[in-house]
C-alpha positions in Angstrom: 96.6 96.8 96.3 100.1 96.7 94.6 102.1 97.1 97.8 99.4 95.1 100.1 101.7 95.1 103.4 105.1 96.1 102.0 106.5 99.0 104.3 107.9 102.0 102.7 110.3 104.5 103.5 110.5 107.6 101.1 112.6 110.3 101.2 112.0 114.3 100.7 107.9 113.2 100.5 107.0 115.8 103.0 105.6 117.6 100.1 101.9 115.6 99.7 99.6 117.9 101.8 95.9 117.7 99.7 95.3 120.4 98.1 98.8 121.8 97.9 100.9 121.2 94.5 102.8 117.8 94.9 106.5 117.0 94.7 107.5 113.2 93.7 108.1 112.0 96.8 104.9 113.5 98.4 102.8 111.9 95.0 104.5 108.8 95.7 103.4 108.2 99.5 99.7 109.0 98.7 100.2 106.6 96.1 101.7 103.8 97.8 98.9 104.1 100.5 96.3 103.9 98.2 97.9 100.3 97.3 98.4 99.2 100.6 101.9 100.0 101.7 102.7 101.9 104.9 104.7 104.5 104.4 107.5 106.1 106.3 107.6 110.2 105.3 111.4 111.0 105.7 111.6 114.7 105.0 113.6 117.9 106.7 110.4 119.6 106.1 108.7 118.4 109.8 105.3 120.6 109.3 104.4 119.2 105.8 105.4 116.1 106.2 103.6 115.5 109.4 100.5 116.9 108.0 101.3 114.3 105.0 101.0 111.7 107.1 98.5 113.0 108.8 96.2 113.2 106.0 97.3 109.9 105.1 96.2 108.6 108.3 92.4 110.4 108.2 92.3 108.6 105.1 92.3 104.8 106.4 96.3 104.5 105.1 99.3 104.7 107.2 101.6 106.3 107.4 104.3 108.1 109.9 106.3 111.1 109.6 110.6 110.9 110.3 112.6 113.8 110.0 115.9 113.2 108.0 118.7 114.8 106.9 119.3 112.6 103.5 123.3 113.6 103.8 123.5 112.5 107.5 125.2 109.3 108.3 123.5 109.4 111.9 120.4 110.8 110.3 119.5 107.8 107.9 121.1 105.2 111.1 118.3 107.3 113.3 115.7 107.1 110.6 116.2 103.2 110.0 116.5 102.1 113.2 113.1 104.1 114.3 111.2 102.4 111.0 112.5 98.9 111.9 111.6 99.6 115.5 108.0 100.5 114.6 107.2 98.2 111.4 109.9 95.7 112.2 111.2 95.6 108.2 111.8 97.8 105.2 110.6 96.7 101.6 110.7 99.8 99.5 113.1 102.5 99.3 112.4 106.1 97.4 115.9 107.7 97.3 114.2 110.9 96.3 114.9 114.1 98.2 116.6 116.7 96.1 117.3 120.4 95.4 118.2 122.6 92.3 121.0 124.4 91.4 121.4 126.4 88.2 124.6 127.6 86.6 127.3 126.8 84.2 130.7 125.5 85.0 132.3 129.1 85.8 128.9 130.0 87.6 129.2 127.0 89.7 131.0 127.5 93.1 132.2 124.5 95.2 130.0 125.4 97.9 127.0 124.6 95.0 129.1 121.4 93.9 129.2 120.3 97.0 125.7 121.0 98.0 124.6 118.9 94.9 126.6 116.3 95.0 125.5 116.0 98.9 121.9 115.8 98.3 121.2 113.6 95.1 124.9 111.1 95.1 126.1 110.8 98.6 122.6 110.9 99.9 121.7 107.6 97.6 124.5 105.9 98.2 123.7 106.6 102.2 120.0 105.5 101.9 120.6 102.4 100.1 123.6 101.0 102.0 121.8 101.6 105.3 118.4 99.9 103.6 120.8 96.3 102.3 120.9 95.0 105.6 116.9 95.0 106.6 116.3 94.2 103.2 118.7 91.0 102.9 117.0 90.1 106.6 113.7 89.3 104.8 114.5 88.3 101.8 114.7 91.2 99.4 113.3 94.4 98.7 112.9 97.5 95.8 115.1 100.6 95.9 114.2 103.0 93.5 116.9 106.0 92.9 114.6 109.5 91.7 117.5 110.6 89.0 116.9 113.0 86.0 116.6 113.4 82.7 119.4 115.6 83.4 121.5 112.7 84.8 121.4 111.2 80.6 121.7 114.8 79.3 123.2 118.0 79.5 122.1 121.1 79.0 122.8 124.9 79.1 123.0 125.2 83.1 122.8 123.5 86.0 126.2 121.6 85.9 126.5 120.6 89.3 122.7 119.4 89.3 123.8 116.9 86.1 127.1 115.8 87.9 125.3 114.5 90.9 121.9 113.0 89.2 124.3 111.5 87.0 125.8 109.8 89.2 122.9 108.2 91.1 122.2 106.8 87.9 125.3 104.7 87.6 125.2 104.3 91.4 121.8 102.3 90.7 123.5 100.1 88.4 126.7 99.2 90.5 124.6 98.4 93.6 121.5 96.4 91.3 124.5 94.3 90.1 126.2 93.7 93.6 122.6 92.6 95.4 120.8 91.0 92.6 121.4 87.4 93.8 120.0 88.6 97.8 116.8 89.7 95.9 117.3 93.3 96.3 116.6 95.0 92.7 117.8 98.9 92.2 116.4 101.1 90.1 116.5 104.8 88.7 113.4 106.9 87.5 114.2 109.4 85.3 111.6 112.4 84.9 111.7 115.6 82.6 110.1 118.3 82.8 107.4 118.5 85.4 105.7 120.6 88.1 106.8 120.4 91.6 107.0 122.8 94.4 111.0 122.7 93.6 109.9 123.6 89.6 107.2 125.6 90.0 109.1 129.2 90.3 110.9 128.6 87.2 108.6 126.8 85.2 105.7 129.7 86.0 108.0 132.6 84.3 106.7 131.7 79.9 110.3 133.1 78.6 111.8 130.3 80.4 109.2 127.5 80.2 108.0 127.9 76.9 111.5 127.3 74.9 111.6 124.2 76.9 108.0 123.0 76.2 109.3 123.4 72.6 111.6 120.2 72.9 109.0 118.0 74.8 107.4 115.9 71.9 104.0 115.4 73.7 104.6 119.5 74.2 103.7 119.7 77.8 104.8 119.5 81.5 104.7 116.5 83.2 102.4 115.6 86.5 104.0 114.6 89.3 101.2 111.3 89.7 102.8 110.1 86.4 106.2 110.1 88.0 104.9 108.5 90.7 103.1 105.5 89.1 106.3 105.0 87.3 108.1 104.5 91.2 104.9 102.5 92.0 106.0 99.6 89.0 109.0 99.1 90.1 108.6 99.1 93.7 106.1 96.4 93.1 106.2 92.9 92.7 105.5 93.1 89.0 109.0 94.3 88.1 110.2 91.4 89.7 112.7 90.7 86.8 113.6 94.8 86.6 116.9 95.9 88.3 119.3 97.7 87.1 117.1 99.9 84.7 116.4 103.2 83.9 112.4 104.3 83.8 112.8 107.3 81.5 109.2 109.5 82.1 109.8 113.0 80.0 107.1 113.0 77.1 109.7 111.5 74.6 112.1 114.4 75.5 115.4 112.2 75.5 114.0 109.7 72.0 114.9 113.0 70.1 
């Protein structure tokens, strides 16, 4: 019971449904229930994430399903203000909704810039300044920011995709510096290459996975459970001297 009472809130987690392949966020709410924590679903997706929470629910956790628009300013105000409402504080936050976007920097339109930079940077920085105040109100809290490998890296494509995971990353550090004396700790998770629903069309076509594979030292895909546990240590209370770090999970990928 790592999160015995804490109350989550994580974001693009609609993806959990048993049974179904997992995204991050989706891993990391069936996680955090099995440690205690109730957890807030906050996901565009309305019919898999309430049957998330659902699920959650038939299985003696709790949980509640919010829809949110990560890049809405009203959205996340909505979102916030029905958690506190209902659970009266905020502990954790997953900053982890997040789409794909593949092409080069003369493939990339501004509309895909934009889109990017909307969903994985502004989004972050929207989630975590509406989280502060409920978490300075009881003393602290964890925010973890779900970056990339591709926010320390670059690669052939998916310029617009690096751009914005990049800067979550040094987002995380800014704000874990600003709040560290109020007890609030920021973090970033890195992962490589792993199956999700958002990876899975890609990753399923062998002339496109397999070259890839290549450069992963442990030589396979990740699971989306071992990305979670990673956001399970540090929204706990034994990282309670970890802020402003990044939790690399890609199979050595970034050591070469």
């Amino acid at each position: 019971m790592r999160l015995d009472g804490k109350v989550a809130l994580i974001t693009g987690a609609a993806k959990g449904v048993e049974g179904r392949l997992m995204g991050f966020g989706g891993a990391a709410a069936r996680l955090f229930s099995r440690e205690g924590a109730i957890v807030v679903i906050a996901d565009i997706d309305e019919e898999s994430g309430k049957l998330t929470a659902e699920q959650i629910n038939n299985d003696g956790g709790e949980a509640v399903f919010f829809r949110l628009d990560v890049t809405s300013e009203v959205s996340w105000a909505a979102a916030m203000e029905a958690t506190i409402a209902r659970y009266s504080k905020l502990d954790v936050l997953v900053n982890n909704a997040g789409t794909v976007s593949r092409a080069d920097v003369e493939g990339t339109t501004l509309e895909m810039w934009e889109e990017q930079m909307a969903v994985h940077s502004t989004a972050t920085f929207l989630g975590t300044r509406a989280a502060i105040p409920e978490m300075r109100r009881t003393g602290g809290g964890s925010i973890i920011n779900v970056s990339s490998i591709f926010g320390l890296v670059g690669s052939p494509s998916s310029t617009a995709y690096h751009a914005a995971k990049g800067a979550s990353r040094i987002f995380t550090k800014a704000a874990a510096v600003q709040y560290a004396k109020e007890g609030i700790r920021v973090n970033s998770v890195h992962p490589g290459f792993v199956t999700t629903p958002m990876t899975a069309p890609f990753f399923s076509d062998p002339e496109l996975i397999n070259p890839r594979l290549a450069t992963v030292p442990m030589g396979r895909l990740g699971l989306a459970d071992e990305i979670a546990y990673g956001i399970l240590f540090l929204a706990s209370d034994e990282a309670s001297f970890v802020t402003g770090a990044e939790l690399v999970i890609d199979g050595g990928f970034t050591a070469q």
